[in-house]
PyMOL Python script that loads the backbone (N, CA, C, O; Angstrom):
from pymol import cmd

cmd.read_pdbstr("""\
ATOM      1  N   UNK A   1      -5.011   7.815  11.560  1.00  0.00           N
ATOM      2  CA  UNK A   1      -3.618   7.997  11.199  1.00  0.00           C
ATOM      3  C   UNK A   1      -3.431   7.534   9.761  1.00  0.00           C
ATOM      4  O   UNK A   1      -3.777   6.428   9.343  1.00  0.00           O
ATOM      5  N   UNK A   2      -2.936   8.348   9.155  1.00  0.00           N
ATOM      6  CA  UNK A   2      -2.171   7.967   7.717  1.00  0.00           C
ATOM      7  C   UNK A   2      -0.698   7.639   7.340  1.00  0.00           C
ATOM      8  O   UNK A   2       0.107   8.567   7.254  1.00  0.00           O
ATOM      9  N   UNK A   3      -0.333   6.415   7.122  1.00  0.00           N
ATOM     10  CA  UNK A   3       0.589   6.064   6.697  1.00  0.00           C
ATOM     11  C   UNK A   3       1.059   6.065   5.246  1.00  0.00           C
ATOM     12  O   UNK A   3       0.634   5.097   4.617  1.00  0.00           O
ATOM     13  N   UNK A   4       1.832   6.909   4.553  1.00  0.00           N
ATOM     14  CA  UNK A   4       2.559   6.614   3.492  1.00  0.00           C
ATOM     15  C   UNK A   4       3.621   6.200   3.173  1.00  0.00           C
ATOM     16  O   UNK A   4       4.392   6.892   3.837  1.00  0.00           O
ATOM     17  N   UNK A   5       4.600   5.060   2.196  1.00  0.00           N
ATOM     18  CA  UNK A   5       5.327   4.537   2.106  1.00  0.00           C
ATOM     19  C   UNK A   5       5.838   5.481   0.457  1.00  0.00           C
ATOM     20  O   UNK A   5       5.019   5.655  -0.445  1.00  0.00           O
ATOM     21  N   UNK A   6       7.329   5.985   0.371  1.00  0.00           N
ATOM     22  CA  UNK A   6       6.941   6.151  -0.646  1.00  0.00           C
ATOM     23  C   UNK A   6       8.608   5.755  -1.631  1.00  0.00           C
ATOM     24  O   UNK A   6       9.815   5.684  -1.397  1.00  0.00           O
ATOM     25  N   UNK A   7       8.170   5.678  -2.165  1.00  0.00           N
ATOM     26  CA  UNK A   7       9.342   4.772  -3.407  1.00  0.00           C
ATOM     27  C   UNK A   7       8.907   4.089  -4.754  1.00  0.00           C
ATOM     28  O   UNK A   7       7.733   3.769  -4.570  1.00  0.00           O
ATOM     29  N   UNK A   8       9.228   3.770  -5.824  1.00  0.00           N
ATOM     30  CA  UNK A   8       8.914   3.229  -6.576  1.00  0.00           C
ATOM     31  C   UNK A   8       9.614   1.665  -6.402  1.00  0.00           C
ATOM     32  O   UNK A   8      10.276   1.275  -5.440  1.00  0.00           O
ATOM     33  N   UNK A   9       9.334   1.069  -7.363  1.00  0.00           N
ATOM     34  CA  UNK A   9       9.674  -0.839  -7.516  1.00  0.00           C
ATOM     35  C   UNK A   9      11.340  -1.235  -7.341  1.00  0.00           C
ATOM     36  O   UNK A   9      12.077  -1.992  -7.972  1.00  0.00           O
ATOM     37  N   UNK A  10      11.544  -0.360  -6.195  1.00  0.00           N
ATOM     38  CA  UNK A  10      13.200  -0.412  -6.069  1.00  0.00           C
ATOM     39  C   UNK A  10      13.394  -1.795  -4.766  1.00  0.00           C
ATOM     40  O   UNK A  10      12.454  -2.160  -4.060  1.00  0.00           O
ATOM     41  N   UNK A  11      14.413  -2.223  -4.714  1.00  0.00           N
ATOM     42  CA  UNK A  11      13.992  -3.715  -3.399  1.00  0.00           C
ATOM     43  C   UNK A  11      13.828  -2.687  -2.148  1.00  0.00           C
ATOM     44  O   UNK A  11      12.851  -2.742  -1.401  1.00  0.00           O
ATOM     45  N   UNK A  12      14.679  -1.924  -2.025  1.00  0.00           N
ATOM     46  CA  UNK A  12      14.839  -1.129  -0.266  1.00  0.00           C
ATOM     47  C   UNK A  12      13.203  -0.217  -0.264  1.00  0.00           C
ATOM     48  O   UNK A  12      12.725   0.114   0.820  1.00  0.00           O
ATOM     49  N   UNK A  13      12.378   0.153  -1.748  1.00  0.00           N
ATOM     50  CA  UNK A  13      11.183   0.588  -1.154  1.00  0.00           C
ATOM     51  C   UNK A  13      10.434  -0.394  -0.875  1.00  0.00           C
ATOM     52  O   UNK A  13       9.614  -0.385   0.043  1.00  0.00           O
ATOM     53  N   UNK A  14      10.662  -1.420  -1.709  1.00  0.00           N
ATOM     54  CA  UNK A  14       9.617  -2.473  -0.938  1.00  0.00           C
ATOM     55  C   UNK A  14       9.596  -3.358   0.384  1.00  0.00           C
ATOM     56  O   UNK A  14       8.674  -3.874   1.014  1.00  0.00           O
ATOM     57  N   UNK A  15      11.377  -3.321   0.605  1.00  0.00           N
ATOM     58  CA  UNK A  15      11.319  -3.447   2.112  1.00  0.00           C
ATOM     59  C   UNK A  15      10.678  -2.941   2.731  1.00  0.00           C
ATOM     60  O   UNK A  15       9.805  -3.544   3.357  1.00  0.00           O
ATOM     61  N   UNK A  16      10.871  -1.436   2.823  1.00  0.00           N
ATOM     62  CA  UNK A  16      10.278  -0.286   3.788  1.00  0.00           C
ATOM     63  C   UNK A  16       8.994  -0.391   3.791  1.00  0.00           C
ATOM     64  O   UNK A  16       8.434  -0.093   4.845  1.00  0.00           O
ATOM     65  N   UNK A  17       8.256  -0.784   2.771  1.00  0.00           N
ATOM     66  CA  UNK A  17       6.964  -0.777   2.674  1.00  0.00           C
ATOM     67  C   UNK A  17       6.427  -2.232   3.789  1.00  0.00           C
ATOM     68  O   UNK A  17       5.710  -2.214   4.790  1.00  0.00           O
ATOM     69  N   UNK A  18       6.945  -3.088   3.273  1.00  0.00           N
ATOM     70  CA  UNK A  18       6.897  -4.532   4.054  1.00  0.00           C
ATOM     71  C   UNK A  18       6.802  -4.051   5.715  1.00  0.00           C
ATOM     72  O   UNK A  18       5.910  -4.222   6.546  1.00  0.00           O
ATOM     73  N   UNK A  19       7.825  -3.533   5.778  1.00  0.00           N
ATOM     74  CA  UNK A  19       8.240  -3.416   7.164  1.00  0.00           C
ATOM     75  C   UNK A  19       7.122  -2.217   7.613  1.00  0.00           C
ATOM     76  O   UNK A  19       7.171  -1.934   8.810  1.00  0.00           O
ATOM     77  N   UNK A  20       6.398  -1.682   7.027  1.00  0.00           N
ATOM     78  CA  UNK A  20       5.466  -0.388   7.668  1.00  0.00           C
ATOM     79  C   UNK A  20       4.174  -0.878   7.683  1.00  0.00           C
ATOM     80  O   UNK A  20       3.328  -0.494   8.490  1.00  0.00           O
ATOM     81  N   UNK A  21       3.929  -1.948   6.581  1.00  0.00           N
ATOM     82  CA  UNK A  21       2.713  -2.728   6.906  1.00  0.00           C
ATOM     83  C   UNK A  21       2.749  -3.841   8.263  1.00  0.00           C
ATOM     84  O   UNK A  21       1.799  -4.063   9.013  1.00  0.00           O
ATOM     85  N   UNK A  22       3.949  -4.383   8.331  1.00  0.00           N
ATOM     86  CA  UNK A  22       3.935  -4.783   9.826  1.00  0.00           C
ATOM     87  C   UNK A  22       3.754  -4.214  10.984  1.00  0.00           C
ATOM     88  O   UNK A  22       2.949  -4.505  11.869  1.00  0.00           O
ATOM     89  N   UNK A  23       4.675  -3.247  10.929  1.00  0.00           N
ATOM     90  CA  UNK A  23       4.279  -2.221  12.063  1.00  0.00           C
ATOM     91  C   UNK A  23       3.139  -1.232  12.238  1.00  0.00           C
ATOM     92  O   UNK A  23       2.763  -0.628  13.242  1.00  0.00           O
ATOM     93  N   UNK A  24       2.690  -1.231  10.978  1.00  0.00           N
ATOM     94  CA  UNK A  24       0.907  -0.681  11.495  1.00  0.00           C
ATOM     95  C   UNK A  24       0.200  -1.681  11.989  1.00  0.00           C
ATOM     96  O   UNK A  24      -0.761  -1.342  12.679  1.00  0.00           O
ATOM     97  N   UNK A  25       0.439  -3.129  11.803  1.00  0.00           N
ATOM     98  CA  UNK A  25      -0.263  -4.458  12.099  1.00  0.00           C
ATOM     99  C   UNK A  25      -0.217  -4.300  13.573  1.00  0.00           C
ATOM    100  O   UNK A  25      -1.272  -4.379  14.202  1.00  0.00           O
ATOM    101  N   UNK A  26       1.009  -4.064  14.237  1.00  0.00           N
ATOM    102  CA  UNK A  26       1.607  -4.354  15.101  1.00  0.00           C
ATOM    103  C   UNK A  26       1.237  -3.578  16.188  1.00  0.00           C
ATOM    104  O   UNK A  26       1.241  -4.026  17.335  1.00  0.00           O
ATOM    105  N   UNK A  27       0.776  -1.948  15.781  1.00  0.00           N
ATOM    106  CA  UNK A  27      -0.122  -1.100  16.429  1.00  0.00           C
ATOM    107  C   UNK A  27      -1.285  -0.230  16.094  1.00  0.00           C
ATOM    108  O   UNK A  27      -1.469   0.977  16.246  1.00  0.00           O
ATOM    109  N   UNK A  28      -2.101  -1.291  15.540  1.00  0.00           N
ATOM    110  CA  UNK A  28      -3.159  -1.341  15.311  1.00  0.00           C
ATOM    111  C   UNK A  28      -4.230  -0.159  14.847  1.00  0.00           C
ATOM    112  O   UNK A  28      -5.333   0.204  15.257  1.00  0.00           O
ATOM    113  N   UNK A  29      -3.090   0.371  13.484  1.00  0.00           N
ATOM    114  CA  UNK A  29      -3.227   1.880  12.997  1.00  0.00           C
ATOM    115  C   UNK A  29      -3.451   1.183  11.443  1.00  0.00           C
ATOM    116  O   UNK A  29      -3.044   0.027  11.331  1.00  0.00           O
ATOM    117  N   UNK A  30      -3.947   1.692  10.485  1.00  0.00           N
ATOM    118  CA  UNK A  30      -4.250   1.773   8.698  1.00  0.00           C
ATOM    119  C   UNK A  30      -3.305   1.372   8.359  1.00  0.00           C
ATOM    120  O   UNK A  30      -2.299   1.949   8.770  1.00  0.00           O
ATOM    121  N   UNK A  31      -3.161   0.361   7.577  1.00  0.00           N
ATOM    122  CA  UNK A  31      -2.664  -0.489   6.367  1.00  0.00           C
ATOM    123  C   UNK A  31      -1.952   0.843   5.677  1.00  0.00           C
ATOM    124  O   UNK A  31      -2.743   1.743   5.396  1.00  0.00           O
ATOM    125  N   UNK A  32      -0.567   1.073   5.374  1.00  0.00           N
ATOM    126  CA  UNK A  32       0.236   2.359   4.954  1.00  0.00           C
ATOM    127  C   UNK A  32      -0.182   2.030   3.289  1.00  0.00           C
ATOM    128  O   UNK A  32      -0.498   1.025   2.652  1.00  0.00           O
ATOM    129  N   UNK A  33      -0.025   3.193   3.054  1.00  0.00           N
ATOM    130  CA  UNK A  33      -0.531   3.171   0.736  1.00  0.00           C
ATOM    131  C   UNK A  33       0.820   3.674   0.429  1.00  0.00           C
ATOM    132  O   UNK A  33       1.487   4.644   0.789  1.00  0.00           O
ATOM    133  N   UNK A  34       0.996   2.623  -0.402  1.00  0.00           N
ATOM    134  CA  UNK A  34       2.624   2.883  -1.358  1.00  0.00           C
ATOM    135  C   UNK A  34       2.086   4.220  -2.194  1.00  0.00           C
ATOM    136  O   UNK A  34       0.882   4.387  -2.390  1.00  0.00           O
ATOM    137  N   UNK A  35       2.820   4.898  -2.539  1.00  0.00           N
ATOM    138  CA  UNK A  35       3.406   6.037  -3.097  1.00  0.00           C
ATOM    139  C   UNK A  35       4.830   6.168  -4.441  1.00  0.00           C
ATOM    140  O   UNK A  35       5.997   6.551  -4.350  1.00  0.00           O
ATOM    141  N   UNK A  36       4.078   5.690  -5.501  1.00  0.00           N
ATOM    142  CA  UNK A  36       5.451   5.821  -6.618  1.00  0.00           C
ATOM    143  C   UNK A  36       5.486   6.718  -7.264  1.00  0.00           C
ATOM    144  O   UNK A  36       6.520   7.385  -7.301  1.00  0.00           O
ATOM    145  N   UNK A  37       4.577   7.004  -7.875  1.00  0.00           N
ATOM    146  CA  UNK A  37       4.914   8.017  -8.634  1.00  0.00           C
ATOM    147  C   UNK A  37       5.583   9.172  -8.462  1.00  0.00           C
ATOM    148  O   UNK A  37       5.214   9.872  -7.520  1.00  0.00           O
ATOM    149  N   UNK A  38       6.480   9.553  -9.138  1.00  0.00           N
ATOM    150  CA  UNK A  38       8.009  10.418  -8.612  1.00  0.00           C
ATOM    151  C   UNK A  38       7.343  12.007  -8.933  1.00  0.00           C
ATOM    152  O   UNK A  38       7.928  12.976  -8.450  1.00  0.00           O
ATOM    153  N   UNK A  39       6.446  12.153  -9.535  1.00  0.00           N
ATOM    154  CA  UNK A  39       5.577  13.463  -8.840  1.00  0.00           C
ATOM    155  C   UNK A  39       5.101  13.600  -7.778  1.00  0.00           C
ATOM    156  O   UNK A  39       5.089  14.761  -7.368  1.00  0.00           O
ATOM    157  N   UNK A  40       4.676  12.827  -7.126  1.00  0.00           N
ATOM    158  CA  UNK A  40       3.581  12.594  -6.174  1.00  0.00           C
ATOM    159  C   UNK A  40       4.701  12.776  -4.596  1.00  0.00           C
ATOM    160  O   UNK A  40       4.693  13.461  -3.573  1.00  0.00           O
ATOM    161  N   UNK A  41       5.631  11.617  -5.258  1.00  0.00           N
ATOM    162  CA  UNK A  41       6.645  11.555  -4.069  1.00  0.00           C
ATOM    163  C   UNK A  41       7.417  13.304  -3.433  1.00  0.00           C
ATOM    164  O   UNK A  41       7.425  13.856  -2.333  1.00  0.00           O
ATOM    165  N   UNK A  42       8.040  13.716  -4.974  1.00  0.00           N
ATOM    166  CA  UNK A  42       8.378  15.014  -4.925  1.00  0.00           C
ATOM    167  C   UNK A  42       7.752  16.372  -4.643  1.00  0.00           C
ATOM    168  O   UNK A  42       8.250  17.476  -4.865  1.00  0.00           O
ATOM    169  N   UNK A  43       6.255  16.011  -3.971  1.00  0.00           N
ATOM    170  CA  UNK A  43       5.403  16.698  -3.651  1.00  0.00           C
ATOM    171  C   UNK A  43       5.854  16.956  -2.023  1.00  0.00           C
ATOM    172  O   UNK A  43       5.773  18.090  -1.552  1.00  0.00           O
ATOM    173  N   UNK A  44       6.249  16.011  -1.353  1.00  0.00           N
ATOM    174  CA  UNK A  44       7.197  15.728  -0.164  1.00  0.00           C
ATOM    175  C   UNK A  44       8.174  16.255   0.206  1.00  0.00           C
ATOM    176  O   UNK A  44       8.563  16.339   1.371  1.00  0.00           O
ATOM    177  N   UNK A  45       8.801  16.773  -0.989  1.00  0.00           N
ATOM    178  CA  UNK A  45      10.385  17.441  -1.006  1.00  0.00           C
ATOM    179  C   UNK A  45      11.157  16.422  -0.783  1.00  0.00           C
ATOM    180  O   UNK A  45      12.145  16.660  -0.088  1.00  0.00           O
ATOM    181  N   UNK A  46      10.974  15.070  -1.258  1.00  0.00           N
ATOM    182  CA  UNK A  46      11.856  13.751  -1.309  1.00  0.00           C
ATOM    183  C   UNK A  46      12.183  13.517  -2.276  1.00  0.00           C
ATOM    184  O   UNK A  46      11.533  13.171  -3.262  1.00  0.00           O
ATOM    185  N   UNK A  47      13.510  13.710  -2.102  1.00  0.00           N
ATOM    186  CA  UNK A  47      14.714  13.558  -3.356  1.00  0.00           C
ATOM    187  C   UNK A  47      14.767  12.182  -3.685  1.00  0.00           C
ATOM    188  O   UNK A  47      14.644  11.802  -4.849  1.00  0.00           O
ATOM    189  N   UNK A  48      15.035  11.007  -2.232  1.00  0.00           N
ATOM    190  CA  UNK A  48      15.690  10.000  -2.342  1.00  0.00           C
ATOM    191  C   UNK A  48      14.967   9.439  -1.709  1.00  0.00           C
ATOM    192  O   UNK A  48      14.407   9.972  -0.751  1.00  0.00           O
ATOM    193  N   UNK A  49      14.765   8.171  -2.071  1.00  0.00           N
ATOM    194  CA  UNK A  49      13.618   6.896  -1.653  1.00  0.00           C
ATOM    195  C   UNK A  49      14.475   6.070  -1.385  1.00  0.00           C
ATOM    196  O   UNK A  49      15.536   5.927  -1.992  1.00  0.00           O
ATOM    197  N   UNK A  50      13.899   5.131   0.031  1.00  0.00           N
ATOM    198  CA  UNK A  50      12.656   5.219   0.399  1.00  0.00           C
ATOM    199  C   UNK A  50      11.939   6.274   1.055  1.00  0.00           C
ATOM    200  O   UNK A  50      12.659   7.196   1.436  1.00  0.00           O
ATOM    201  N   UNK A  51      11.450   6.318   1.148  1.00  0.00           N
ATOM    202  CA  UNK A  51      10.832   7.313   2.445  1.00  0.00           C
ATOM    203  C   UNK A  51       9.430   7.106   3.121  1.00  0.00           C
ATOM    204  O   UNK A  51       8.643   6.447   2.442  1.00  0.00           O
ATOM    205  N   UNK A  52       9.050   7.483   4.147  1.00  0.00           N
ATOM    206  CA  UNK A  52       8.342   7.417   5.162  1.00  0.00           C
ATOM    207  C   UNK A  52       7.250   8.600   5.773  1.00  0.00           C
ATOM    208  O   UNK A  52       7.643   9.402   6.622  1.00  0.00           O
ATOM    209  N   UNK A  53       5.895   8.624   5.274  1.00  0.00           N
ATOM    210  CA  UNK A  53       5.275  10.027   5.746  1.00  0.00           C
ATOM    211  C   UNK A  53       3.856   9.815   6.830  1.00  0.00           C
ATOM    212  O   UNK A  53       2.882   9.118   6.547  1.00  0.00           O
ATOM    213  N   UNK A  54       3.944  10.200   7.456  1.00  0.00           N
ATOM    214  CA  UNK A  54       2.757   9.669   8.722  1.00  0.00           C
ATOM    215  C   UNK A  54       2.193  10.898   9.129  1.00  0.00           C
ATOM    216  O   UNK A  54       2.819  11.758   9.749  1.00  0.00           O
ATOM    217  N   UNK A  55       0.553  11.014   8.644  1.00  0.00           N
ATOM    218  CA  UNK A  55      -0.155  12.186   9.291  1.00  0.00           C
ATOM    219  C   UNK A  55       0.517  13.460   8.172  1.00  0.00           C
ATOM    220  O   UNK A  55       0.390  14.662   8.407  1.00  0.00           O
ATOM    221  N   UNK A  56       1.146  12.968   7.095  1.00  0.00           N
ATOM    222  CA  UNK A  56       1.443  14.268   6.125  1.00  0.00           C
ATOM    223  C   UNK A  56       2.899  15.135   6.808  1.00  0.00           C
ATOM    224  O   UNK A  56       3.305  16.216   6.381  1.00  0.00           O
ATOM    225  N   UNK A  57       3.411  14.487   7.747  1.00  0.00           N
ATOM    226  CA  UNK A  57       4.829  14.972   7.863  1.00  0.00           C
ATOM    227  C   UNK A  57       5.936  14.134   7.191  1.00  0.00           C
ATOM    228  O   UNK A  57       5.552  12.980   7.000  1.00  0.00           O
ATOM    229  N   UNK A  58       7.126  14.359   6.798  1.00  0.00           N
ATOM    230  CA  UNK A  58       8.240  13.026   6.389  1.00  0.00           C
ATOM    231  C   UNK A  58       8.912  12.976   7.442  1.00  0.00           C
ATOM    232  O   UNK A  58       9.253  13.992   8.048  1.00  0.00           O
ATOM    233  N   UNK A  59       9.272  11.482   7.907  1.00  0.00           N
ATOM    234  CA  UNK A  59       9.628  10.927   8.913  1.00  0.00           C
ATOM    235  C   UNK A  59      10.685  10.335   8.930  1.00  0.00           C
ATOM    236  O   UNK A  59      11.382  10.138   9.925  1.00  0.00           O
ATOM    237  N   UNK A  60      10.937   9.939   7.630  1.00  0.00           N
ATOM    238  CA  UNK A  60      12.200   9.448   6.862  1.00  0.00           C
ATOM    239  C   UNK A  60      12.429   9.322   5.612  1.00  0.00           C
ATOM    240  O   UNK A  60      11.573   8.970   4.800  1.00  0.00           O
ATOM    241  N   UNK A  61      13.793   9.641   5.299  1.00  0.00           N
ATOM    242  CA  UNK A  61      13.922   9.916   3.862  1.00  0.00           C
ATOM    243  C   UNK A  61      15.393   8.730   3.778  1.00  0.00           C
ATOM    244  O   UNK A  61      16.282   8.654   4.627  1.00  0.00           O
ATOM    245  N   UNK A  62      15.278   7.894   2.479  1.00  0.00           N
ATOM    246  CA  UNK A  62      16.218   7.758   2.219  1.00  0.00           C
ATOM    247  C   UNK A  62      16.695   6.042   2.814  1.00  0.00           C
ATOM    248  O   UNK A  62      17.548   5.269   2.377  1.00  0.00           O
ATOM    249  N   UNK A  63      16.118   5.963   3.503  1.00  0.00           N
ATOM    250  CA  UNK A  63      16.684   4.614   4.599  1.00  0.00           C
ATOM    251  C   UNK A  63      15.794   3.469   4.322  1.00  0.00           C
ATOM    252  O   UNK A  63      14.689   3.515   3.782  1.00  0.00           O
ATOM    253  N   UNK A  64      16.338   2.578   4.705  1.00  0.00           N
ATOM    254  CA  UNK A  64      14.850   1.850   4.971  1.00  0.00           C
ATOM    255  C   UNK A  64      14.757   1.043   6.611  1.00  0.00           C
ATOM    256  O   UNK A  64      15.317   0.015   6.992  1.00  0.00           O
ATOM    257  N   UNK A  65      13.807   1.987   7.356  1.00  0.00           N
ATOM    258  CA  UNK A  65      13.226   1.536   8.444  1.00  0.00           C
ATOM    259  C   UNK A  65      13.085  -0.081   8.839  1.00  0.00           C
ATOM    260  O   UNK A  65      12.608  -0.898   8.051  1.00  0.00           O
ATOM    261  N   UNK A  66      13.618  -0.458  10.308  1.00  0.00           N
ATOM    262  CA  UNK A  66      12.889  -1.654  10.539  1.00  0.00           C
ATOM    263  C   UNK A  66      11.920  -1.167  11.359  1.00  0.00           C
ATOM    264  O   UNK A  66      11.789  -0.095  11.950  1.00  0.00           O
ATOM    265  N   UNK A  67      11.019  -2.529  11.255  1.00  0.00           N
ATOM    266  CA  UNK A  67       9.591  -2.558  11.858  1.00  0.00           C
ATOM    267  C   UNK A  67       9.569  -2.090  13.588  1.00  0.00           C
ATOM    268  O   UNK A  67       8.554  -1.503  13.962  1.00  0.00           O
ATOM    269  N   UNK A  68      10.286  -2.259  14.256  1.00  0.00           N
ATOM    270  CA  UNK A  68      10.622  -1.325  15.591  1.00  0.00           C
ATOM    271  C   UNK A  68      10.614   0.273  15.065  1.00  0.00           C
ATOM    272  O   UNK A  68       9.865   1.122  15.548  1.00  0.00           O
ATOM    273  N   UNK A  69      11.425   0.487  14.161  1.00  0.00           N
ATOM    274  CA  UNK A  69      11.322   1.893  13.966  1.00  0.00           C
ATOM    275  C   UNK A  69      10.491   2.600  14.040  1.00  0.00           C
ATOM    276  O   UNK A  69      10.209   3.595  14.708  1.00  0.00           O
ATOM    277  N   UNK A  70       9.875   1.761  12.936  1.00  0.00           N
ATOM    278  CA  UNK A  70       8.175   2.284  12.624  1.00  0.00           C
ATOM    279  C   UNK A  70       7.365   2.417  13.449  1.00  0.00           C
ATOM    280  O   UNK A  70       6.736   3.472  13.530  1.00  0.00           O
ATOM    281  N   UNK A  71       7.127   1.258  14.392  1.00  0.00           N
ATOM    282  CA  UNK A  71       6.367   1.231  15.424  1.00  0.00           C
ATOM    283  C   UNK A  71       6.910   2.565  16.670  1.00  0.00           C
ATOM    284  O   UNK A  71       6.202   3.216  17.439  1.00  0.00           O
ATOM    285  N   UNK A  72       7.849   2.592  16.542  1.00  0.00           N
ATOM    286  CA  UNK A  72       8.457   3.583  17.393  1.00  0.00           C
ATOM    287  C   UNK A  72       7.855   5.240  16.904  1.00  0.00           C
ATOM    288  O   UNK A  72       7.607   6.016  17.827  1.00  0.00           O
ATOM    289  N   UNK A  73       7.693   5.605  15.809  1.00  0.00           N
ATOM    290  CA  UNK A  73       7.692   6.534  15.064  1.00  0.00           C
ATOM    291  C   UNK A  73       6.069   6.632  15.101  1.00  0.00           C
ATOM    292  O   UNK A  73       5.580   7.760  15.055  1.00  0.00           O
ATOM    293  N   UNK A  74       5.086   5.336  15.196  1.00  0.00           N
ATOM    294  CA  UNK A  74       3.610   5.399  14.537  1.00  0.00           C
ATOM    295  C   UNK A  74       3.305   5.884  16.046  1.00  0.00           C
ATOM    296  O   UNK A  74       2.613   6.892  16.188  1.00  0.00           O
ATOM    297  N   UNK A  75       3.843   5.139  17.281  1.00  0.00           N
ATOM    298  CA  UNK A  75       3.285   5.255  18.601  1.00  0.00           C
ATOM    299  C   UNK A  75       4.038   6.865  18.843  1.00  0.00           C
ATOM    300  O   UNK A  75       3.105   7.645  18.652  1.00  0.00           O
ATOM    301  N   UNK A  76       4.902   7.428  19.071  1.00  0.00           N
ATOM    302  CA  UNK A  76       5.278   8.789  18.977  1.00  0.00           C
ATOM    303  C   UNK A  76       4.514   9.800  18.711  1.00  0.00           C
ATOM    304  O   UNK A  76       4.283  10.789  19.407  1.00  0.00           O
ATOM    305  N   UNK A  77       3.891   9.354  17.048  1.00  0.00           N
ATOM    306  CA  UNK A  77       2.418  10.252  16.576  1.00  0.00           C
ATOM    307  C   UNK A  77       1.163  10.152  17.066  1.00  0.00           C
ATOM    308  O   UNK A  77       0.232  10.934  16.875  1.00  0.00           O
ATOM    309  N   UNK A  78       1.177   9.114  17.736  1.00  0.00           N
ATOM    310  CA  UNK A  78      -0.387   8.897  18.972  1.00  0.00           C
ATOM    311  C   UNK A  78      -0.143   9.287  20.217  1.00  0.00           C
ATOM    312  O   UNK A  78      -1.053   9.041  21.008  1.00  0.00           O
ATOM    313  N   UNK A  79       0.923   9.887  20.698  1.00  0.00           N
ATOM    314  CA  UNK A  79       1.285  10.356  21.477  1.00  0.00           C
ATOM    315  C   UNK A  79      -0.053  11.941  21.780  1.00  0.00           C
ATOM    316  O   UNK A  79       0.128  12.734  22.704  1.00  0.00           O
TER     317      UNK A  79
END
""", "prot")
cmd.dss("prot")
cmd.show_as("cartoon", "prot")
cmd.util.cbc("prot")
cmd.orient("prot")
């Protein structure tokens, strides 16, 4: 499973990021890779950060996830 976090040095991406490295901890899936660069991000079709991409789909745009979420969202995709 691949986790991406994506936002640049804004506080709510680095929440989101915080909170997605817990919740991969938490179910025992890959350490998520931040994502800033606003090309890279917009490769996503993500306007607005934070955002959230698992397995190359976006999962969330815009918010920032708590660590239930995530975990909710990582176990969904192992489904």
């Amino acid at each position: 499973m691949k986790i991406l976090t994506l936002g640049s040095c804004c506080k709510k991406s680095a929440e989101n990021h915080k909170n997605a490295v817990e919740a991969a901890k938490n179910c025992g899936v890959e350490e998520p890779k931040n994502i800033g660069d606003i090309r890279e991000i917009m490769k996503y079709g993500v306007m607005s950060t934070p955002g959230l991409v698992i397995d190359g789909k976006v999962v969330a745009i815009g918010r920032v996830l708590s660590v239930s979420q995530i975990e909710k969202l990582i176990k969904d995709c192992l489904k």
